[in-house]
C-alpha positions as CSV (number, residue, x, y, z in Angstrom):
1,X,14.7,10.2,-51.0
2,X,15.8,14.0,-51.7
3,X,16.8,16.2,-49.2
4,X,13.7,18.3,-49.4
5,X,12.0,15.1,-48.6
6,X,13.9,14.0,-46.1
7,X,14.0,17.6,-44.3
8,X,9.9,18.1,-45.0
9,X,9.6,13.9,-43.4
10,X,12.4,15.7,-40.6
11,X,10.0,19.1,-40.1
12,X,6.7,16.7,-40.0
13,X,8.0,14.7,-37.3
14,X,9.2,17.5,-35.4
15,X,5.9,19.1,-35.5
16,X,4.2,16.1,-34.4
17,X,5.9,15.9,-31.7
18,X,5.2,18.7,-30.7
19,X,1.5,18.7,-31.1
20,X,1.7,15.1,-29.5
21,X,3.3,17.2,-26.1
22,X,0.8,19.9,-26.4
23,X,-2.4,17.6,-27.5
24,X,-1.7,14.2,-24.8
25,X,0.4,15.3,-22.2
26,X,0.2,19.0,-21.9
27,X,-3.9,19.6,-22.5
28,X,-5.4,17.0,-21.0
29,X,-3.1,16.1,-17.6
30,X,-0.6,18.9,-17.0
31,X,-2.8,22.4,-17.8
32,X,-5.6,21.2,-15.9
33,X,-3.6,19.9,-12.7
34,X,-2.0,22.9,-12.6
35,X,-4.9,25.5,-12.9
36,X,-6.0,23.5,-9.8
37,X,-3.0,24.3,-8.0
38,X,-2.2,28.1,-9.2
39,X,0.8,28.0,-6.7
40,X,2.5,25.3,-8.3
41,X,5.1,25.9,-11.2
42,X,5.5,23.2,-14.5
43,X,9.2,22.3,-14.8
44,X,10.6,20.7,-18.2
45,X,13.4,20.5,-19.6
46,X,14.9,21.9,-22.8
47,X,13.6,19.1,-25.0
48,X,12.3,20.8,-28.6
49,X,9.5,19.4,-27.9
50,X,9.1,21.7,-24.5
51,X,10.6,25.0,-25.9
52,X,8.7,25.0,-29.2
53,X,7.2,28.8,-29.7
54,X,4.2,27.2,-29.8
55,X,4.2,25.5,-26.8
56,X,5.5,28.4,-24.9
57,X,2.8,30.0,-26.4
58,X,0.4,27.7,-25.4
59,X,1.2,27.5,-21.9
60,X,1.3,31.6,-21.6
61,X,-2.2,31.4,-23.1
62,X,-3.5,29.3,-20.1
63,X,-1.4,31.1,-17.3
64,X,0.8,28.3,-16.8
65,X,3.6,29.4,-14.5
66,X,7.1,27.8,-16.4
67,X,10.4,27.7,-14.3
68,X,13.3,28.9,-16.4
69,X,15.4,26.2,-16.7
70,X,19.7,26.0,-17.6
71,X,20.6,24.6,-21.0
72,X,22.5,21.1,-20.8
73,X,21.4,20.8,-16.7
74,X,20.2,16.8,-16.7
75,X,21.5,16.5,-13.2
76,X,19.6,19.3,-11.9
77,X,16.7,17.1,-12.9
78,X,15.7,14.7,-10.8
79,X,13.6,12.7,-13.3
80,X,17.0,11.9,-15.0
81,X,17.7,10.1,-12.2
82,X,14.7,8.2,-11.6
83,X,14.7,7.2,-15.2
84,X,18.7,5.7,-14.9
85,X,17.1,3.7,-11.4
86,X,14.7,2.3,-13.5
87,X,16.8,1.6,-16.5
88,X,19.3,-0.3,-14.0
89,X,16.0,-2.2,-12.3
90,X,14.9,-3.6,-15.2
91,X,18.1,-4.3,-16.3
92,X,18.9,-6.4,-13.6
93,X,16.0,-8.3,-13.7
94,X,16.4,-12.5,-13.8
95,X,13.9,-12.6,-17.4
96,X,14.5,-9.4,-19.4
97,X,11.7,-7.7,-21.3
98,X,11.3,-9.3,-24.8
99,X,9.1,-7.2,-26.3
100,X,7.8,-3.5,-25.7
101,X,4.4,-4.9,-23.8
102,X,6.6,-6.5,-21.0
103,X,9.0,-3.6,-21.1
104,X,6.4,-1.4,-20.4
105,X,4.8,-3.4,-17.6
106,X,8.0,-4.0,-16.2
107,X,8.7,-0.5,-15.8
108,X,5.4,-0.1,-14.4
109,X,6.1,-2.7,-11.8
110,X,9.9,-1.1,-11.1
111,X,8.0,2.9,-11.0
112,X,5.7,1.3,-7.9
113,X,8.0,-0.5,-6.1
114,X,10.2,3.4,-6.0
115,X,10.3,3.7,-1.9
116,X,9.5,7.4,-0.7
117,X,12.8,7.4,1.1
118,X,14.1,7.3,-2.4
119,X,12.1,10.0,-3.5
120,X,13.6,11.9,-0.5
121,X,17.0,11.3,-0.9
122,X,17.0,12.7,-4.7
123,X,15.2,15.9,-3.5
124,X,17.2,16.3,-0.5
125,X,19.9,16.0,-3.2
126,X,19.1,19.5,-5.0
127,X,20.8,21.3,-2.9
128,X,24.4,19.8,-3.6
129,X,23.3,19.6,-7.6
130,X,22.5,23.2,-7.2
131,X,25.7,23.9,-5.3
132,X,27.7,21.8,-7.7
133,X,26.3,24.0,-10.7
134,X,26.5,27.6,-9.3
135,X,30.4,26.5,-8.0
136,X,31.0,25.7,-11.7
137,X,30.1,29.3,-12.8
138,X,32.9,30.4,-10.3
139,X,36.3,30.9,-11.9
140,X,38.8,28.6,-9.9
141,X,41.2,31.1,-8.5
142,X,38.4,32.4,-6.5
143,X,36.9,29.6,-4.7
144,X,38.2,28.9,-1.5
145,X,36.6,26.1,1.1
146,X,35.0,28.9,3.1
147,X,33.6,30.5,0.3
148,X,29.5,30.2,-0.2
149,X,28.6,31.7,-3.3
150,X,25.0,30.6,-3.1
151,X,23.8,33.6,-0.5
152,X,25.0,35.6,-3.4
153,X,22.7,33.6,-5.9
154,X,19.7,32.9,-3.7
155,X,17.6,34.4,-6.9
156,X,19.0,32.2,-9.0
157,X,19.1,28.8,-6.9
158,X,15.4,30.2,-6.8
159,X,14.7,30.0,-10.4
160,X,17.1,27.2,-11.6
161,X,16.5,24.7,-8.2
């Protein structure tokens, strides 16, 4: 295979993907949730997929409210987190998956069986991630324990947390 080839196979699959977000996740579940709630916001990360023009596009075209989000921020996301509790619960599992149908239904089984007080503690977390992040924008000579930069950055926190 050439490297035209292999960068028009790369620039096909990119655009499928993102036509898959927009076409069977975007149109059909998120848009409509969210015209029903008007006060809600759609957060996503910085996946291609998510920041494609056309996506963006797409979204602005149906008044879908988008929260800016921070390049390289997984922790600030607490799906990340939910998806490493799962990866660990079925990985610790007596009888692995063997194929993709049991991996599928055993992530199923390990997404129910996620208590609310779990939930909880990874949004009560946010606070501390945010914290963590807007502290790592500080230079270190000027951080002292009694220092609170986030009444400073409540716009921000807004936006990013």
């Amino acid at each position: 295979m050439t490297t035209e080839n292999q960068l028009d196979e790369f620039m096909h699959l990119a655009l499928r993907k993102r036509l898959s977000y927009r076409e069977d996740i975007l149109l059909p579940h998120v848009v409509p949730f969210l015209q029903a709630h008007p006060d809600m916001t759609l957060q996503h990360d910085n996946a291609t997929s998510h920041t494609a023009r056309s996506v963006h596009d797409f979204l602005q075209d149906r008044n879908v409210s988008v929260l800016p989000w921070p390049a390289k921020s997984p922790d600030l996301n607490p799906i990340e987190h939910i998806w490493d509790l799962l990866d660990g619960r079925v990985r610790a599992r007596a009888i692995p998956p063997r194929n993709v149908r049991e991996l599928a239904g055993a992530l199923v089984e390990e997404w129910d069986s996620i208590s609310q007080q779990e939930l909880g503690n990874l949004v009560e977390s946010m606070r501390r991630r945010c914290s963590a992040v807007l502290y790592s924008w500080w230079p270190h000579q000027i951080l002292t324990v009694t220092f609170d930069p986030l009444p400073l950055f409540r716009d921000t926190l807004f936006h990013f947390c």
